[in-house]
GUZA-186680 format. One record per residue (C-alpha): residue in one letter; x, y, z; chain. Coordinates in nm, 2 decimals. Example, Ala and Ser with C-alpha at 12.3 -4.5 7.8 and 13.67 -1.06 7.14 Angstrom:
BEGIN
a/1.23/-0.45/0.78/A
s/1.37/-0.11/0.71/A
//
This chain:
BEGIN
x/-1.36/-3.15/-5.41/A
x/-1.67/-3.08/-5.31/A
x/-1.81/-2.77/-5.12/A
x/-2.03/-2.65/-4.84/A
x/-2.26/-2.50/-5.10/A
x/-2.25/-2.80/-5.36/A
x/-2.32/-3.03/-5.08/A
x/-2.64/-2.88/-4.97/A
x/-2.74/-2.78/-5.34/A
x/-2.75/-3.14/-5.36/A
x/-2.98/-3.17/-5.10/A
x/-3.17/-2.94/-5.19/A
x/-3.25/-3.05/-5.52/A
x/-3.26/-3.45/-5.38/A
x/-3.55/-3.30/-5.19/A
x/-3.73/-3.15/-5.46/A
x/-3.70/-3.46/-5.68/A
x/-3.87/-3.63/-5.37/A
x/-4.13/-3.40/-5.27/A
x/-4.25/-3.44/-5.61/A
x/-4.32/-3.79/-5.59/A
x/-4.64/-3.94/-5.39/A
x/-4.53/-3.98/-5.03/A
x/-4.72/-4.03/-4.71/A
x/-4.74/-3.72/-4.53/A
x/-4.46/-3.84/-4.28/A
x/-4.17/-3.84/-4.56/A
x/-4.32/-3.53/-4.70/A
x/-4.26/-3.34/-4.37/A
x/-3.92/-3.52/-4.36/A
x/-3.79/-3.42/-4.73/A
x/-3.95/-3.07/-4.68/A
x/-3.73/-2.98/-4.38/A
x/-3.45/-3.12/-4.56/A
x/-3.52/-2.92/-4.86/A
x/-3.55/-2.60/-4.60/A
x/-3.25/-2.68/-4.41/A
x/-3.02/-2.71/-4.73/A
x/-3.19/-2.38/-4.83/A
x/-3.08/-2.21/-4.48/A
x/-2.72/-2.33/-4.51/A
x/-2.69/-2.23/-4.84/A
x/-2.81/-1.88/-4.68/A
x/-2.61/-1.90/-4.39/A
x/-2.25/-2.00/-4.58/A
x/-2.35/-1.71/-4.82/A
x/-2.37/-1.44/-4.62/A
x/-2.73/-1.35/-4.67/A
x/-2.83/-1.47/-4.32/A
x/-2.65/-1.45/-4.00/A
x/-2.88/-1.66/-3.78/A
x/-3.13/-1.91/-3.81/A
x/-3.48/-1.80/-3.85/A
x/-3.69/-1.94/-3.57/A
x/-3.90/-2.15/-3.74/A
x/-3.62/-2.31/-4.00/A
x/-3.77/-2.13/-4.29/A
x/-3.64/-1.84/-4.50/A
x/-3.84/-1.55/-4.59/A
x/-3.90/-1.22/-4.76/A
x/-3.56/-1.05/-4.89/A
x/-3.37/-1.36/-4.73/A
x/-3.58/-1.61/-4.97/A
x/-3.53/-1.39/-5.25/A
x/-3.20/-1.38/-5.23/A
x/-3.11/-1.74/-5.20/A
x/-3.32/-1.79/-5.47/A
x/-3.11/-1.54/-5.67/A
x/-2.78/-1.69/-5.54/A
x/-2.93/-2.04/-5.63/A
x/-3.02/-1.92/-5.99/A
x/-2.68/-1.78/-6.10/A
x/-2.56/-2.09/-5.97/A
x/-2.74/-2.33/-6.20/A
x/-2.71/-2.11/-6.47/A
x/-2.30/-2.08/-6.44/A
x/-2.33/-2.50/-6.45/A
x/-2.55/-2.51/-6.73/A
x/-2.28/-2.24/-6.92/A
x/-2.00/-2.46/-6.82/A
//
């Protein structure tokens, strides 16, 4: 079964993998706000945010934090 975070880590990384290929700036701007909007609702179904920033994009302490969350994460697959 798969979950709300799993799903959008998935994203998430699927946009990575993209944005480091050569696109045309178009699909960039597409796979980025993918990649951001994965990154919110992995904030959002955390806890570490309550409401969407106004421009789509975390920041600060919120960043920080779902980087964190994102970390342990990989590391608890990677020990598994």
């Amino acid at each position: 079964m798969t979950t709300h975070f799993d799903f959008h880590y998935r994203r998430l990384k699927e946009a990575g993998r993209k944005l480091s290929e050569e696109l045309d700036p178009q699909d960039f701007k597409r796979w980025d706000d993918i990649r951001e909007a994965a990154r919110t609702a992995i904030a959002l179904g955390a806890g570490i945010i309550d409401t969407i920033p106004h421009d789509g994009r975390l920041k600060g302490a919120a960043l920080r934090a779902t980087h964190d969350l994102i970390a342990r994460y990989e590391i608890a697959e990677i020990a598994a």
